[in-house]
C-alpha positions in Angstrom: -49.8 -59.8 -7.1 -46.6 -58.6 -5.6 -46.5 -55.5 -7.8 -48.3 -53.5 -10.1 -45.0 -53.5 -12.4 -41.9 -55.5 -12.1 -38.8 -53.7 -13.2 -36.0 -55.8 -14.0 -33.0 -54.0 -13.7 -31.5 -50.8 -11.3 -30.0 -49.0 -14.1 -30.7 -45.4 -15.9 -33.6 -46.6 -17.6 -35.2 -48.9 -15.0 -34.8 -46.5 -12.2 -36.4 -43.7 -14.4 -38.9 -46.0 -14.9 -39.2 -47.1 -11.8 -39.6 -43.7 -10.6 -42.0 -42.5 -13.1 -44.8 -45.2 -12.7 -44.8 -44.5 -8.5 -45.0 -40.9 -9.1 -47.7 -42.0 -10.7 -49.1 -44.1 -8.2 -48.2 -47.6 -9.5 -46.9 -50.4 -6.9 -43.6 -50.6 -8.1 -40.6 -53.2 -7.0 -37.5 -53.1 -8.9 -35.0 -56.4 -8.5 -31.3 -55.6 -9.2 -28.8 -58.3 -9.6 -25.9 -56.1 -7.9 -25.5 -55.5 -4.0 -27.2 -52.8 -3.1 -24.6 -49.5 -2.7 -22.5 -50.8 -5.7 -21.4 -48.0 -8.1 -22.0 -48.8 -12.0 -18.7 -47.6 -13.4 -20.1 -48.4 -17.0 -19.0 -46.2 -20.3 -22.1 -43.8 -20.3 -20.6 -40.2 -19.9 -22.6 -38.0 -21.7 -26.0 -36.7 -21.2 -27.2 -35.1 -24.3 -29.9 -31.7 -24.5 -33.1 -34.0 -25.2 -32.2 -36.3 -21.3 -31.4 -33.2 -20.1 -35.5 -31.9 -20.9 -36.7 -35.1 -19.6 -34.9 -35.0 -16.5 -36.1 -31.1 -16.2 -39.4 -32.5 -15.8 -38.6 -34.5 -13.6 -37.1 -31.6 -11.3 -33.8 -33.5 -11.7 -31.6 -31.6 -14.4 -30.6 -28.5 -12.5 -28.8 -30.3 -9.9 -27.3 -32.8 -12.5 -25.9 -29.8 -14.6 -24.6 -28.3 -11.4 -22.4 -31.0 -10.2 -21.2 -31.8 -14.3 -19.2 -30.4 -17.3 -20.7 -28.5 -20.5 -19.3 -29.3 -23.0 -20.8 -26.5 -25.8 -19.1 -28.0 -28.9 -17.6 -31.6 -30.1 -14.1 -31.6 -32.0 -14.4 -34.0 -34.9 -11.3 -35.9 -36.0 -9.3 -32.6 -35.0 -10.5 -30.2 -37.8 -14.3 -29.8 -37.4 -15.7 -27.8 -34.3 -19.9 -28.9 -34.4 -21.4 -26.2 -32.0 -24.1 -27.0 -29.5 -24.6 -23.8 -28.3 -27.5 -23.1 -31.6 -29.4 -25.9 -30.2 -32.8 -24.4 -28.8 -33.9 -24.7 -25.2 -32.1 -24.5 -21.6 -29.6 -27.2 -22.5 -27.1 -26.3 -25.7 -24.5 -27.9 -24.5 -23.8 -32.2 -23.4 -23.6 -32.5 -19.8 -19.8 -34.8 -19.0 -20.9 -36.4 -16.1 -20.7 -40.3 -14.7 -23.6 -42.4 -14.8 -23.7 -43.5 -11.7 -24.2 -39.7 -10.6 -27.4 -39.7 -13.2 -28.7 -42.8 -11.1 -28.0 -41.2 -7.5 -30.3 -38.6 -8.4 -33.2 -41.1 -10.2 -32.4 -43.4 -7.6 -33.1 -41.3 -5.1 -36.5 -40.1 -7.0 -37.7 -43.5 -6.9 -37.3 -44.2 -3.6 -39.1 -41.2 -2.6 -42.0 -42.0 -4.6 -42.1 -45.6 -3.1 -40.7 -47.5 -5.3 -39.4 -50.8 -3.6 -35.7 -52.4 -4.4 -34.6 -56.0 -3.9 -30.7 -56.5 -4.4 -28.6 -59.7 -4.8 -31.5 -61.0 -6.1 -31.2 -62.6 -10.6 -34.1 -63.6 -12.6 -34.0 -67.1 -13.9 -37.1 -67.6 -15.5 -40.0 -66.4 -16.6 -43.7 -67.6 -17.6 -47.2 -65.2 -18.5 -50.3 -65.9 -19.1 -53.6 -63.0 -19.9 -53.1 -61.9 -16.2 -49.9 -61.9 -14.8 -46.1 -62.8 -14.8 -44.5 -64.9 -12.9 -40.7 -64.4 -12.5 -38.6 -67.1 -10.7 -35.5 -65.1 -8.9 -32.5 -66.8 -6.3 -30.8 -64.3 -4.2 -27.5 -64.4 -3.0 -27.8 -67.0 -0.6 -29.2 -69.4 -3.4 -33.0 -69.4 -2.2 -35.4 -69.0 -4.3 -38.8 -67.5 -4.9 -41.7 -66.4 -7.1 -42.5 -62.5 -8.3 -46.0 -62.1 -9.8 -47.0 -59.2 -11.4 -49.6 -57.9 -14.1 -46.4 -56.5 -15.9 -42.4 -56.7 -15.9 -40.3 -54.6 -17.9 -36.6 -55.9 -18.8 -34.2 -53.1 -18.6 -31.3 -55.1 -17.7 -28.9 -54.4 -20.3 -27.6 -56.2 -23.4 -27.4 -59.7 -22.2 -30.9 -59.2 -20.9 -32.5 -62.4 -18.9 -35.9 -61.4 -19.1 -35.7 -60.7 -23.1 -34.1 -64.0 -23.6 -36.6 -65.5 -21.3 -39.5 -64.0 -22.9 -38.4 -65.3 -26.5 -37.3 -62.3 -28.2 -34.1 -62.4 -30.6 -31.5 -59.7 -30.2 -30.1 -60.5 -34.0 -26.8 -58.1 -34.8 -23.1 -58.5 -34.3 -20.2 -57.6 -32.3 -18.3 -54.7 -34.7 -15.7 -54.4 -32.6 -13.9 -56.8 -29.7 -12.1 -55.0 -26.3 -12.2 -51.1 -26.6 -10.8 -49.5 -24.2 -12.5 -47.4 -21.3 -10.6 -45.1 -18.6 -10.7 -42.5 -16.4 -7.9 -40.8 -15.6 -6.1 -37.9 -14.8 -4.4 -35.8 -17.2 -1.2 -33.2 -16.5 -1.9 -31.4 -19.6 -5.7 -30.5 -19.7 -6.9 -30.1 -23.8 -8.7 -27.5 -24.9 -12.5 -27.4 -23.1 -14.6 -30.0 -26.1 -15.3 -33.4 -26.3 -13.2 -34.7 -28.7 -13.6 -37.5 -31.4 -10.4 -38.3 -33.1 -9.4 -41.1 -36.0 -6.0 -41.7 -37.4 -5.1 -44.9 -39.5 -8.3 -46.7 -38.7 -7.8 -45.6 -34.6 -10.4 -44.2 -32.9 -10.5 -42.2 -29.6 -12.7 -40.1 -27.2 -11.9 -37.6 -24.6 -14.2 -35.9 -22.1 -13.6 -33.6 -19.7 -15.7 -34.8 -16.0 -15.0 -31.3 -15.0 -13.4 -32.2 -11.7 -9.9 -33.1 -13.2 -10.7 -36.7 -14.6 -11.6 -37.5 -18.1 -13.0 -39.5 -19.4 -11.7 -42.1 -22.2 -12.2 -44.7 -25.1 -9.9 -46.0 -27.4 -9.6 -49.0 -29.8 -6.5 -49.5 -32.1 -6.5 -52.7 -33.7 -2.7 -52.2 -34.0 -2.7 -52.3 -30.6 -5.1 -54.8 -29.9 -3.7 -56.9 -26.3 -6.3 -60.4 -25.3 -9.8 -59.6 -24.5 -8.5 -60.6 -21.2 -5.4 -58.9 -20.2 -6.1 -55.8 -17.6 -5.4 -52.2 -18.4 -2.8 -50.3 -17.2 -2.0 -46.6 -17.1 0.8 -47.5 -20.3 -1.7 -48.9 -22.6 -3.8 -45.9 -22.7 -1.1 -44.0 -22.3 -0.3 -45.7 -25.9 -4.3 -45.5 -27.1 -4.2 -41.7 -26.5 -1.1 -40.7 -28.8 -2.1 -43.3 -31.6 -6.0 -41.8 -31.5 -5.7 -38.1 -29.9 -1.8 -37.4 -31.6 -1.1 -36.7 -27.7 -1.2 -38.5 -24.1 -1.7 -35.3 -22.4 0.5 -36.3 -19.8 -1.8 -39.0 -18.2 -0.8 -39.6 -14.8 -3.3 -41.7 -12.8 -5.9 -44.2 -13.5 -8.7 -44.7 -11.7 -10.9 -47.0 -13.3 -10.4 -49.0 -17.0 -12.3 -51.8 -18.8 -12.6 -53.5 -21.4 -15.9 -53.8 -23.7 -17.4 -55.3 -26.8 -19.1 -52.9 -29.1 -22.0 -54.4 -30.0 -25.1 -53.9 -32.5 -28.0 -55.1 -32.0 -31.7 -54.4 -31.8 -34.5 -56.8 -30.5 -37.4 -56.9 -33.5 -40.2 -56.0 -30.8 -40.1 -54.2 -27.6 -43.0 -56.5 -26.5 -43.9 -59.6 -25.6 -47.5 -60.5 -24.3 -47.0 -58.8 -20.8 -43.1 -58.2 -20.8 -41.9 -54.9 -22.2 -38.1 -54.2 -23.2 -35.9 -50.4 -22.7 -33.2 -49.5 -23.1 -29.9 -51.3 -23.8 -32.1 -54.7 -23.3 -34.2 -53.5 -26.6 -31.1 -52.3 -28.8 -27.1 -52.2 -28.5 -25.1 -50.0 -30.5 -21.6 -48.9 -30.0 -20.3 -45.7 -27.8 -19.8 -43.4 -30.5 -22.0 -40.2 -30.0 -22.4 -40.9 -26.6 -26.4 -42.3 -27.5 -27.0 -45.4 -25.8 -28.0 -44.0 -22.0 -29.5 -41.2 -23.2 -31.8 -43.6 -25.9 -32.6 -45.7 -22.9 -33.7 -42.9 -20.4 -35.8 -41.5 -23.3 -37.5 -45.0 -24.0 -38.2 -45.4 -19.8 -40.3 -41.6 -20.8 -41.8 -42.8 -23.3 -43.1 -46.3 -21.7 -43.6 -44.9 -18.2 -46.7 -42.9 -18.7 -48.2 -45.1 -21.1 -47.9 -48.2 -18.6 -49.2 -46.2 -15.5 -52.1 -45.1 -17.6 -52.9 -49.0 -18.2 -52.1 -49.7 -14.7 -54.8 -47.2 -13.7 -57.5 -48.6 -15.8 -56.5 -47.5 -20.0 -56.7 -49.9 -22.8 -54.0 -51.9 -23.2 -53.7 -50.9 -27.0 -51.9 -47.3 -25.8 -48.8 -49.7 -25.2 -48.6 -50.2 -28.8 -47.2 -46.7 -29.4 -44.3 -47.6 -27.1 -42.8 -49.9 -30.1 -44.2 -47.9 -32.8 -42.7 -44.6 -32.1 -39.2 -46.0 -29.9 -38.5 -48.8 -32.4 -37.5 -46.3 -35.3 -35.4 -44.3 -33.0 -33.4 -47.0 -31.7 -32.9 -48.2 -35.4 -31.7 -44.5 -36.6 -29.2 -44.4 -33.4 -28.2 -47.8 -34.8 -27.1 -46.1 -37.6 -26.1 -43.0 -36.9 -23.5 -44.4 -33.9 -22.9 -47.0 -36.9 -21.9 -44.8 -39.3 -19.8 -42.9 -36.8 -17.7 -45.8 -36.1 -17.2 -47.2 -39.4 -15.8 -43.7 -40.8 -13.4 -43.5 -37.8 -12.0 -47.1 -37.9 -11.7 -48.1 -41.3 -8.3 -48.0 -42.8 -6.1 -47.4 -46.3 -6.4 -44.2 -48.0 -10.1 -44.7 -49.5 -10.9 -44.7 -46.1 -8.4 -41.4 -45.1 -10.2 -39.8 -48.4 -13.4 -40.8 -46.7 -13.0 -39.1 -43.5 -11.5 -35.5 -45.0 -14.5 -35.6 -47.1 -16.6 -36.1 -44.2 -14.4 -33.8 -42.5 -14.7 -30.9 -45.3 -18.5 -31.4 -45.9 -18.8 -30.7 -41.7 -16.2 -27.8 -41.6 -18.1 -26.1 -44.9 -21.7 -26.9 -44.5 -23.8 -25.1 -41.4 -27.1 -27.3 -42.2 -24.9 -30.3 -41.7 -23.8 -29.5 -38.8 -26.6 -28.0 -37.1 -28.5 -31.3 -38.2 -25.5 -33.9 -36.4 -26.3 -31.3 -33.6 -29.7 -32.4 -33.3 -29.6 -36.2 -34.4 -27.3 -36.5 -31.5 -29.1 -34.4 -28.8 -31.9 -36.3 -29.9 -33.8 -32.6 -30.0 -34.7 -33.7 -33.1 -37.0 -37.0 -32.8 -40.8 -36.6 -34.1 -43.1 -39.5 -33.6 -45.5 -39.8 -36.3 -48.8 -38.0 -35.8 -52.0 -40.1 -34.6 -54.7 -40.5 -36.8 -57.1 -37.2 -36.2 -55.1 -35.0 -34.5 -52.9 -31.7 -35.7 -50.4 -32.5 -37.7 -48.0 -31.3 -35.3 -48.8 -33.8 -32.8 -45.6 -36.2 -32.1 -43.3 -32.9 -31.8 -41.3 -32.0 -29.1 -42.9 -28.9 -27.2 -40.4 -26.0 -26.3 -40.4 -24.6 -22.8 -43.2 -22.5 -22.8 -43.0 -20.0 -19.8 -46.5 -20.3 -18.1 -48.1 -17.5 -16.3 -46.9 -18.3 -12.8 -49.6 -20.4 -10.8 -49.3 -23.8 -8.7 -47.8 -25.6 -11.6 -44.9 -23.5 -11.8 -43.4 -20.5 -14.6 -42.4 -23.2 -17.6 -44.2 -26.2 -19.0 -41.3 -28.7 -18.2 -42.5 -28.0 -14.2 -46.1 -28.5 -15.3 -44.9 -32.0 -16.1 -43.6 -33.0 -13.3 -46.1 -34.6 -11.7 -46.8 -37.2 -14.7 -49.9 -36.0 -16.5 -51.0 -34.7 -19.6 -50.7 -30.7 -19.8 -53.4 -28.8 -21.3 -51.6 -25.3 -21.8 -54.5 -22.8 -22.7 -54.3 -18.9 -23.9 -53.6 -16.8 -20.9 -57.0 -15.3 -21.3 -60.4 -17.1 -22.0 -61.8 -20.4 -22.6 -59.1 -23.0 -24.3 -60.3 -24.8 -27.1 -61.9 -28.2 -27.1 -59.1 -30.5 -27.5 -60.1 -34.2 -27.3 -59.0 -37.1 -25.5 -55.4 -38.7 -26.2 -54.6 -42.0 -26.0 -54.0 -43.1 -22.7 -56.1 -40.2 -20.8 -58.6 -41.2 -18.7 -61.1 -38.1 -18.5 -60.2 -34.6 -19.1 -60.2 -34.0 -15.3 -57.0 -35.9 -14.9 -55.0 -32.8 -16.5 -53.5 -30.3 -15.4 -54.3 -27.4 -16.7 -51.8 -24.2 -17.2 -52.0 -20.7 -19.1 -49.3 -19.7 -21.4 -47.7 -16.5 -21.0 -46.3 -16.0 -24.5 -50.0 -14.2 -25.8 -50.4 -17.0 -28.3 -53.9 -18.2 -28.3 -53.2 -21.4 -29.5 -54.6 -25.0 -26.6 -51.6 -27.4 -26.8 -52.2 -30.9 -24.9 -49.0 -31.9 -23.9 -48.2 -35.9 -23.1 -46.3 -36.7 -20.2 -43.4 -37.3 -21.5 -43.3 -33.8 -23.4 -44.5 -34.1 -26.7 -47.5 -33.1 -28.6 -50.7 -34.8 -28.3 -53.0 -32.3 -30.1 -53.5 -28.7 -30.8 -56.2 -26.5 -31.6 -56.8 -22.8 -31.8 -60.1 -20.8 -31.5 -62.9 -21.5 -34.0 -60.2 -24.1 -36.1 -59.2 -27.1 -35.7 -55.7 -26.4 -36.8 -53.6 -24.0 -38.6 -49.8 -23.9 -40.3 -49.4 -21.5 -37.2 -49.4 -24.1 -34.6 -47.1 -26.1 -36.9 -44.3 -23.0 -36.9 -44.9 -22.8 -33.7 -43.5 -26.1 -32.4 -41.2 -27.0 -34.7 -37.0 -26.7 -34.0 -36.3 -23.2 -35.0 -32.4 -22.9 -35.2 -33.1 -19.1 -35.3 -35.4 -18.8 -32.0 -33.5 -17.5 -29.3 -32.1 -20.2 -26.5 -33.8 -19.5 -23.3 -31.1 -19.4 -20.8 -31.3 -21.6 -17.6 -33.2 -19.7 -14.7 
């Protein structure tokens, strides 16, 4: 074999991926169809509260954060003002920044773990059988060759070769043809949110980079130009005041596309020994910001259940991949969906549609905190496994950690891939059993909570409940409070 695990594809999701299964100790190669040193000037700009944990433990997010924009509320079609600063943990806010800076740093990652990269090099074809796959690849001189492996994983994107190789559909549509993407420089800056704006059926975005760019998308079917004709500086010059109500003064363009919005979901994430993420398992349009954030948490999810089969686990802990990232790509399906439709349909059902939106948002607190956490993604619970505390499938908050090797907070615990067993500061920690995928209980780590609690959480590598127990019970309504998304806890700040 030529790998443990084949990653098809160099972008956000592969290359956390890619990264996470050599942490882990996993062979990995990665093969990339661009040249090596080529930016990926795509439309992801927004890394939401829930990426932001992941790449925490991952030792990643600080320096991310540092070299971004927070953005600590999103202005919805001018009126509403949805406030991210409520959301619990060290991230209430979505981090502006370009994607190609989130793949320097997991980029970078990988490499240091050993992962190894081929460029120029496409995938063509693609056969399995019960041991291996075989990929047949040309590079860009035209030769070709053969990549075996026990495992390949297709994260390369929407028109995906390996999913289409590997017989999986990708049924949807295309909602709408040629938005507009740019970033450019504005000589009146707006005020400091992200901004989501629809007027007659128009719909626009604005983000601030935080280095004097910003970042936007517009689509105007009143202004719709051929799929083919270049951007320039006076188009979204024109996008701006039909969408925003203003052009701020645009006065340089560095970068501008065109792009279908598509949706689309594939019906299974796997395929005998080929496993989908990201935008190669489901498509959806740009509103909310969702898509590379979905993908980067679908590479968490997959990454420590294919390193545990790679060391030696049952195949079956692959199952929960589908089972628990399937649903989530079909809500942000939806949710980016609805988004979309509310901003771009026209007449005045449709402008009596959006102020109603609009006055339910600017009059309801629930609502609001609940789009805050649908799109951070804070809110995603995985269904509980059969056996364990009900709690299980829950996002675990930060818990500080009296200071030791692993670090003072559970999301450095995590970073070196393995299940956490946090136990009371103090005494014995309960019996908590194996979780799928775990090896033996020697393989976690084991930390002490510094919150006086005397509640044992197992933790799964990617940050989410496994199981819970306390002393002498084998759960309690406690443990339940305990981990769910308080919107009254207090937000830890970032230390």
């Amino acid at each position: 074999m030529d790998a443990d695990v084949v990653v098809v594809g160099a972008g956000p999701t592969g290359l956390l991926l890619a990264g996470d299964l050599a942490t882990a100790g996993a062979r990995v190669t990665v093969l990339e169809k661009r040249p090596a040193g080529l930016s990926n000037l795509t439309r992801a700009f927004a890394v939401h509260a829930r990426t932001l944990e992941v790449l925490d433990a991952r030792g990643l997010a600080d320096e991310l954060v540092d070299g971004g924009r927070q953005v600590r509320r999103i202005r919805l079609f001018g009126r509403v003002d949805v406030r991210l600063d409520m959301l619990p943990g060290r991230f209430p806010f979505v981090l502006v920044t370009p994607q190609f800076e989130v793949e320097r740093l997991l980029r970078r990652r990988a490499e240091d773990a050993g992962a190894t990269f081929r460029h120029d090099v496409r995938v063509t074809g693609l056969a399995q059988d019960e041991a291996e796959v075989a990929l047949t690849t040309v590079d860009e001189d035209g030769a070709g060759a053969r990549v075996r492996s026990p495992w390949v994983v297709g994260t390369d994107g929407v028109r995906s070769t390996v999913r289409r190789a590997a017989g999986v559909p990708f049924p949807g549509e295309t909602v709408i043809q040629a938005m507009v993407l740019a970033d450019v420089r504005l000589g009146r800056p707006p005020e400091d949110a992200l901004t989501v704006a629809s007027a007659g059926g128009a719909l626009g975005f604005l983000a601030p980079f935080g280095d004097a760019w910003y970042r936007f998308i517009g689509w105007d079917e009143a202004l719709h130009p051929d799929d083919d004709r270049p951007v320039d500086l006076d188009e979204v010059r024109a996008l701006a005041r039909s969408t925003l109500g203003d052009d701020h003064d645009m006065t340089e363009l560095r970068f501008a596309t065109r792009f279908a919005a598509d949706e689309r979901q594939a019906p299974r994430y796997r395929a005998g020994r080929v496993l989908l993420a990201g935008d190669a398992a489901h498509a959806h349009s740009p509103a909310g910001g969702l898509g590379m954030n979905t993908g980067l948490q679908d590479a968490a999810n997959l990454s420590w259940r294919l390193s545990a089969v790679v060391r030696g686990a049952d195949e079956g802990v692959l199952d929960g991949y589908a089972a628990e990232r399937h649903p989530v790509g079909r809500q942000v399906l939806r949710t980016s969906g609805t988004i979309l439709r509310v901003a771009t349909r026209r007449g005045p059902a449709a402008s009596a549609l959006r102020a109603a939106a609009a006055g339910v948002l600017a009059r309801a607190a629930p609502v609001r905190r609940r789009a805050a956490t649908t799109v951070s993604a804070l809110g995603v619970r995985y269904p509980a496994p059969p056996g364990a505390h009900p709690a299980a499938g829950r996002r675990v908050p930060d818990v500080a950690l009296v200071p030791g090797g692993s670090g003072g907070r559970l999301a450095e615990a995590l970073r070196a891939g393995r299940f956490v067993l946090v136990a009371p500061a103090s005494g014995p920690p309960a019996d908590v059993p194996l979780a799928p995928g775990e090896l033996s209980a020697a393989d976690r780590a084991v930390v002490r909570r510094a919150d006086g609690r005397d509640t044992t959480l197992l933790v799964r590598p990617d940050g989410y409940l496994a199981d819970a127990r306390s002393p002498g019970a084998t759960s309690d309504g406690a443990q339940g409070r305990e981990l769910s998304n308080s919107w009254t806890r207090r937000n830890p700040s970032r230390r």
